[in-house]
N, C-alpha and C positions, 0 to 999 in steps of 0.2 A: 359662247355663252348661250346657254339655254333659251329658247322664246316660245309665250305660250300666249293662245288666244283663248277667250272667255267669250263665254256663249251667257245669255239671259235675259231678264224678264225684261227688257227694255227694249230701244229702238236699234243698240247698236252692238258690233263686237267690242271687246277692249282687247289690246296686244302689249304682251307684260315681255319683260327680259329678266332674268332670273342670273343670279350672279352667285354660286355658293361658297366662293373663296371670302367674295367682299360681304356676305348675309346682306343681300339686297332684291328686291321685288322693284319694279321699276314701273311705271305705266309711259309707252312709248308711242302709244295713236289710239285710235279708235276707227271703226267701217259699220257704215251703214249697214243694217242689217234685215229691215224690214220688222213687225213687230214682234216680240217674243221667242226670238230662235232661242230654245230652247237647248236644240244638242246639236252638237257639230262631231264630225268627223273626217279623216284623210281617204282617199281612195287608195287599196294598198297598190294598186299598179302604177300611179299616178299620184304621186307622194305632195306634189305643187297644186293638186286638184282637192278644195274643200268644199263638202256638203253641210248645209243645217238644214235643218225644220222650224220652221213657224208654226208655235204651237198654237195655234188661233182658230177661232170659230169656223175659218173658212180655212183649214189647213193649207201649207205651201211647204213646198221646197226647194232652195235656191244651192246655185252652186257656184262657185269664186276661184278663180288662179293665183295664186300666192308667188310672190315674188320679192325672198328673204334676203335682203342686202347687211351682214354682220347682226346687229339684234334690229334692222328697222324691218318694219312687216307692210306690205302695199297690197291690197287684194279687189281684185277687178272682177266685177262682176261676169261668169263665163255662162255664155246663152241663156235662155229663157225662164223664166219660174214658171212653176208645175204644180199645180193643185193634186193635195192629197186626198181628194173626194170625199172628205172628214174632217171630223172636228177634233181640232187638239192633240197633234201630232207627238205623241212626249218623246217617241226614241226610231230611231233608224239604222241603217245596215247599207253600206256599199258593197258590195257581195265581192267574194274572193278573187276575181276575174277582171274586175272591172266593169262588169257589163250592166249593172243594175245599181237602183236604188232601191231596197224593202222599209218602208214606212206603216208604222202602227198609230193606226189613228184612237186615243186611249178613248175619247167617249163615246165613239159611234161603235167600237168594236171590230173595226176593219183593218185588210193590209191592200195595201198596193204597192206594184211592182213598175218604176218607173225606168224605163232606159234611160242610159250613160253611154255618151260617145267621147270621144279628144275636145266635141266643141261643145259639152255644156250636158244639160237634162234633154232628154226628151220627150212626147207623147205619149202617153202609157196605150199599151197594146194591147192588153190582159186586164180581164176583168176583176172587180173587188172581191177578195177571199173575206168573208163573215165570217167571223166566230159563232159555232151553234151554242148558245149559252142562254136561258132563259133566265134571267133575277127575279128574286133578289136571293142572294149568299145569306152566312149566319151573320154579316153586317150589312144587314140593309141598306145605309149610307154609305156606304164606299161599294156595297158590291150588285149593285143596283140590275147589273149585265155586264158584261164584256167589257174591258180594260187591259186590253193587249200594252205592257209598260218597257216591252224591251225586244228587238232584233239581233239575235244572238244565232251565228253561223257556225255550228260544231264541226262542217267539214262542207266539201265542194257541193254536196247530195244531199243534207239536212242543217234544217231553219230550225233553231227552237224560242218559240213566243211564250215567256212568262206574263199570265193573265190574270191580273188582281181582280178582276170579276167573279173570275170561275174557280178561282184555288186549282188553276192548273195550268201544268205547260204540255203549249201544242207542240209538236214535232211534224214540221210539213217536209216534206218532197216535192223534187218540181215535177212540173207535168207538164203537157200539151198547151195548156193554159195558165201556165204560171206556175204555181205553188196549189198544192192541194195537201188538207189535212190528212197524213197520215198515220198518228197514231197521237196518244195523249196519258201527261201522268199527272194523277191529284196530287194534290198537296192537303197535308191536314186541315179540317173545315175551317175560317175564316182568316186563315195566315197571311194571303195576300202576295202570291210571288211577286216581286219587282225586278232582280237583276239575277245571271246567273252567272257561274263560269263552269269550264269543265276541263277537269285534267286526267289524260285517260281515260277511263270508263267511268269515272267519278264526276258525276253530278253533284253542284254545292248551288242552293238557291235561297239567297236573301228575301225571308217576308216581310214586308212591309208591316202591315194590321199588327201583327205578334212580335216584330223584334226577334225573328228569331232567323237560325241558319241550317236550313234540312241539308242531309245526306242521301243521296241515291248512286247504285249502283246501275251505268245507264247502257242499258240494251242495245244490241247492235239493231235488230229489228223490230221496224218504227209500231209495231202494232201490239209487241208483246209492251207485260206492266213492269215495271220500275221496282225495285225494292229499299225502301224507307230504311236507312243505319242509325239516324238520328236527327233530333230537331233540338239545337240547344238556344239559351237564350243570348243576343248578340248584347247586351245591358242589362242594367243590374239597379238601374236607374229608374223613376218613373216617368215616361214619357207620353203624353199626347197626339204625337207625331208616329214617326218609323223608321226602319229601317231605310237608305237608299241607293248607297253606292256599294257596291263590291270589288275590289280590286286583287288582283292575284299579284304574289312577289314575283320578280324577274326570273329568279330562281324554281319559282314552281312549290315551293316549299312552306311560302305563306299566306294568309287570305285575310282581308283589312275590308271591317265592315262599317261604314258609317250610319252613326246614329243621330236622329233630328230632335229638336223642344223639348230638351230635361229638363230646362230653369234653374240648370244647377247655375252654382256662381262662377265655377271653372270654365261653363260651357258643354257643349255639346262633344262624346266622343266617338273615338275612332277603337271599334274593336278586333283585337290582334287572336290570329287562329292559325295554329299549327298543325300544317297536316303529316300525317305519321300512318303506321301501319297500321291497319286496325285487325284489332282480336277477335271481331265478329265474322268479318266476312273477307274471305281469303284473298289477297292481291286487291283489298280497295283501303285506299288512304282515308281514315276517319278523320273528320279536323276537330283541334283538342285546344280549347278558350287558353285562353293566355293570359290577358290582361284586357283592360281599356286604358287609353289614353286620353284625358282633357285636353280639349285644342285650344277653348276661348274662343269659338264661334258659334252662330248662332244659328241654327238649320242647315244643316253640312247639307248639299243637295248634289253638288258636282266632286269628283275627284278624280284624280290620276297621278301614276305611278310610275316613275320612270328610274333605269339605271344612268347614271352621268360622271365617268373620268373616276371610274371603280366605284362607285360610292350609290345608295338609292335614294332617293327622295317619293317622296307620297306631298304632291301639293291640293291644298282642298280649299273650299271658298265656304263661308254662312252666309247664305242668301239674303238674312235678315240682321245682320251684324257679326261684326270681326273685321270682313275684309277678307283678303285671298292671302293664306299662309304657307308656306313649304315646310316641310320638315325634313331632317333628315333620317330615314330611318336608321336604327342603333341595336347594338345585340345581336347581331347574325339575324335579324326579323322579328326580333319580339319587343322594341323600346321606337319611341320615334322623340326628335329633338326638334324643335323648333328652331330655324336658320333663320328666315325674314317673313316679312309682311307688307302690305299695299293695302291700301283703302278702295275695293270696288265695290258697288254695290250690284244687288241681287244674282248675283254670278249662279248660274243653275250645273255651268259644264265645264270641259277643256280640250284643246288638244295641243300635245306637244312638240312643236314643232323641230 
């Protein structure tokens, strides 16, 4: 049986058990968590080793040993907590190796780079990488300066930091010192990168501010530009809110973008994008809108997508109402079916364990 923890705006984790034969969501404990961890993730070398971030004024990051007996979940706190030298840590990165933590501190515009050992976090060694960005963007209120929203590792040599400040992603390189900017791609003026993913040389990045989902064909070499195939819109809806989550299908084949505060009655959706070959630009998969799906939640903020016993689920939470739902997905990737639901509140993440 599937077990998942939930990361959010609260004091603690919740750990859910997920049953898709019997359509059930289960609430099975809770762990302290310190305030507002906001995103958790697995370390891939160290699959029993979990990180969050405390999205808080005085950022943190802690890390936990997981110790999964059938669906009951126990997690012990593993060494010290570690200050992210920033305010309001939204997302992070255990790097492919294991050897690191990359933290984006979203208001002050900074990363740091904390060591990972077997026993816990450690003392950062390497100085804070700045975002050069001077505000304000064409939305003053959201893009005031620099708002590094996501750690996203395209391969063992490149970091790429979507930056709702700057309408761009950074592409760093390591260095002597850590991580250093090496190269950067705009994004249309006031769009808002949040999340990305990349399959092959295809670049797909969720903007927040606009709702919408750009195409880029992405450079081997971190200094040359990017070319733009398209920016479509992720809702059809009038929302307040944005875009947040991005999720790739297991398959590679589809891309599930969630959408926050339409006020519709249905709720908030989940929109479905097929990627295919495109006629513009030779060997890059354009992705082509599908549909949206109503979930009946209320600010989709967290989501994840997993294969389980043939079959996919995409399970996602409303931070501000619903509750934490799974669905199944339906269609070879273009329908998704509601299986079960749980009552948690302000749920921001996930991971699956």
């Amino acid at each position: 049986m599937p077990v998942l923890l939930t990361s959010s705006y609260s004091q603690e984790l919740t750990h859910l058990a997920f049953s898709p034969a019997a359509g059930t969501l289960l609430k099975t404990g809770t762990t302290p968590s310190g305030g507002s961890m906001s995103w958790l993730s697995l370390s891939p070398v160290d699959p029993a080793l979990l990180v969050g971030t405390n999205e808080t004024a005085q950022g943190e990051v802690r890390a936990f040993r997981i110790a999964l007996r059938g669906e009951e979940v126990s997690l012990t706190p593993e060494g010290g907590v570690q200050s992210t030298a920033g305010h309001s840590p939204a997302h992070h990165k255990v790097l492919e190796d294991g050897s690191a933590v990359l933290a984006a501190n979203y208001m002050t515009g900074t990363l740091i780079t904390i060591p990972l050992s077997p026993s816990g976090l450690q003392a950062p060694t390497t100085p804070l990488l700045k975002f050069p960005f001077i505000g304000p963007g064409p939305n003053p209120g959201r893009q005031e300066s620099s708002h590094p929203h996501e750690v996203f590792q395209r391969s063992g040599s490149e970091v790429l930091i979507p930056d709702l400040g700057a309408d761009k992603i950074w592409r760093l390189a390591p260095s002597a010192t850590g991580w250093e900017i090496g190269g950067e791609i705009p994004l249309p003026p006031g769009s808002g990168p949040r999340h990305v993913q990349v399959v092959a040389s295809d670049l797909y990045v969720l903007n927040e501010l606009n709702n919408s989902l750009s195409h880029y064909t992405l450079p081997q070499a971190l200094g040359t530009s990017a070319s733009l195939h398209s920016s479509l819109p992720c809702t059809l809806l009038e929302t307040k809110g944005g875009a947040a989550e991005l999720l790739l299908h297991p398959s590679g084949g589809y891309l599930y973008a969630t959408n926050r505060d339409s006020k519709h009655p249905k709720g908030d959706t989940v929109a479905i994008f097929k990627l295919q070959a495109s006629l513009l630009a030779l060997g890059a998969k354009e992705a082509k809108w599908v549909k949206e799906v109503h979930t009946g939640l209320v600010h989709i903020r967290g989501a994840v997508i997993r294969e389980y016993e043939g079959k996919v689920y995409l399970v996602a939470a409303g931070k501000d109402g619903g509750g934490v739902k799974a669905f199944e997905v339906t269609e070879g990737g273009e329908d998704l079916k509601e299986v079960a639901q749980v009552d948690v509140e302000n749920v921001t993440g996930f991971v699956w364990l």
